[in-house]
C-alpha positions as CSV (number, residue, x, y, z in Angstrom):
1,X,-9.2,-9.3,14.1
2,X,-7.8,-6.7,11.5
3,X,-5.6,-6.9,9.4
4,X,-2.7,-4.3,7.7
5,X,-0.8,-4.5,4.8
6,X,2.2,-2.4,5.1
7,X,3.8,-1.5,2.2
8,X,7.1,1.0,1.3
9,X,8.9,2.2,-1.9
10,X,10.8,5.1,-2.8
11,X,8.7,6.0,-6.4
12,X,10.5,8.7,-9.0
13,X,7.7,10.8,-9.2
14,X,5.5,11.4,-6.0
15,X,2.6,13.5,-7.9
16,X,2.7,10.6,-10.8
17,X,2.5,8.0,-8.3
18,X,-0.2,9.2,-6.7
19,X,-2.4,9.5,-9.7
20,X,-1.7,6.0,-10.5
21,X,-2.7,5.1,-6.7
22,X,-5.8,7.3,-7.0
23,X,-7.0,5.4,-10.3
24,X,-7.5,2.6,-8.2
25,X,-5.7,-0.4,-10.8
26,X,-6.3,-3.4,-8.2
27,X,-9.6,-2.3,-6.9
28,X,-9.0,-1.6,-3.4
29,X,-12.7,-0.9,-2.0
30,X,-13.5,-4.2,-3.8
31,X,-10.9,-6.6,-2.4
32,X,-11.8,-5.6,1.5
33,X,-10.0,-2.4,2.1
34,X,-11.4,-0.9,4.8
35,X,-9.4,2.2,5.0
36,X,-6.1,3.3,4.1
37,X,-3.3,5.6,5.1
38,X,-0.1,7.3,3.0
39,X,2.5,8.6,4.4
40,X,5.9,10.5,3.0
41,X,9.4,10.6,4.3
42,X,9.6,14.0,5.9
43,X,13.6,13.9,4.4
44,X,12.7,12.2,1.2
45,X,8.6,13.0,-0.2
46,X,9.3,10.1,-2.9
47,X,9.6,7.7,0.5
48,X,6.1,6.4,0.5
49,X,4.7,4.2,3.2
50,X,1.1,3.1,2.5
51,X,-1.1,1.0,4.8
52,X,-4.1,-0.3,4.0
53,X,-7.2,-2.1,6.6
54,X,-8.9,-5.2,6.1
55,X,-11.1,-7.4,8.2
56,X,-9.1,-9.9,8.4
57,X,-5.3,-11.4,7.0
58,X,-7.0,-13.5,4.4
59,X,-8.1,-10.2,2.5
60,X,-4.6,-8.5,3.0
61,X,-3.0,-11.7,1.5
62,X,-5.3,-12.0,-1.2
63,X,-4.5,-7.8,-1.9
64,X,-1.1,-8.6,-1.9
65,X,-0.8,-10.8,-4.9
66,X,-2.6,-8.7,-6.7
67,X,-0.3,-6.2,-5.7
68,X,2.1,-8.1,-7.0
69,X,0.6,-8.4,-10.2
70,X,0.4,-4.8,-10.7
71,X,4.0,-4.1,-9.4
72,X,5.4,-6.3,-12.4
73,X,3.2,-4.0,-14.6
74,X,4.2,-0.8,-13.4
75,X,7.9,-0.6,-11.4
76,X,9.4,0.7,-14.2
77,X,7.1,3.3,-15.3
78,X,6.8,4.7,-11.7
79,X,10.5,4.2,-11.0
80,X,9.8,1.8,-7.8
81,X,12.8,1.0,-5.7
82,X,13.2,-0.6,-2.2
83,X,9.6,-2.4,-2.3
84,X,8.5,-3.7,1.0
85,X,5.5,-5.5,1.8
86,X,4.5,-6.8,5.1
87,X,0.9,-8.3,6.6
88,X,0.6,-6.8,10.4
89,X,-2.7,-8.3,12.4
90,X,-3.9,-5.5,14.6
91,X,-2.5,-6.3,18.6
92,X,-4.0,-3.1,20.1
93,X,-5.0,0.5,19.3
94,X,-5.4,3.5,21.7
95,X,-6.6,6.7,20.7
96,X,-6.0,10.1,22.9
């Protein structure tokens, strides 16, 4: 059974934010992430939601201390406010 790890922040700086995301600091491919998603507030761009795949919830928990980690490194820099983070398993999916 999947597994996501739902996360949301307000950042400062989208476009700096995003580079950080890009350089990949936590290694997401390597720690099980299967796929991932971003999405903005359509009232406030520096709303960011991210979710991110894995197999299973032992993956997403193991991501999210090292997300953790890196969040101690870097709130201030990227001006993070309002963190969330919350492990979903996947209950059903429909695509039309």
């Amino acid at each position: 059974m999947s597994a996501v790890l739902y996360i949301e922040h307000v950042v400062r700086d989208f476009e700096a934010w995003k580079r950080t995301f890009e350089s990949d600091p936590v290694g997401r491919e390597q720690s099980g992430v299967r796929r991932y998603r971003i999405l903005r507030g359509t009232e406030d761009p520096n709303f960011v939601v991210i979710e991110l795949e894995f197999d299973g919830t032992a993956e997403a928990e193991a991501f999210a201390g090292k997300l953790r980690e890196l969040w101690g490194r870097v709130t201030d820099e990227l001006g993070l406010t309002g963190r969330r983070l919350e492990i979903f398993e996947s209950a059903e999916a429909v695509e039309y």
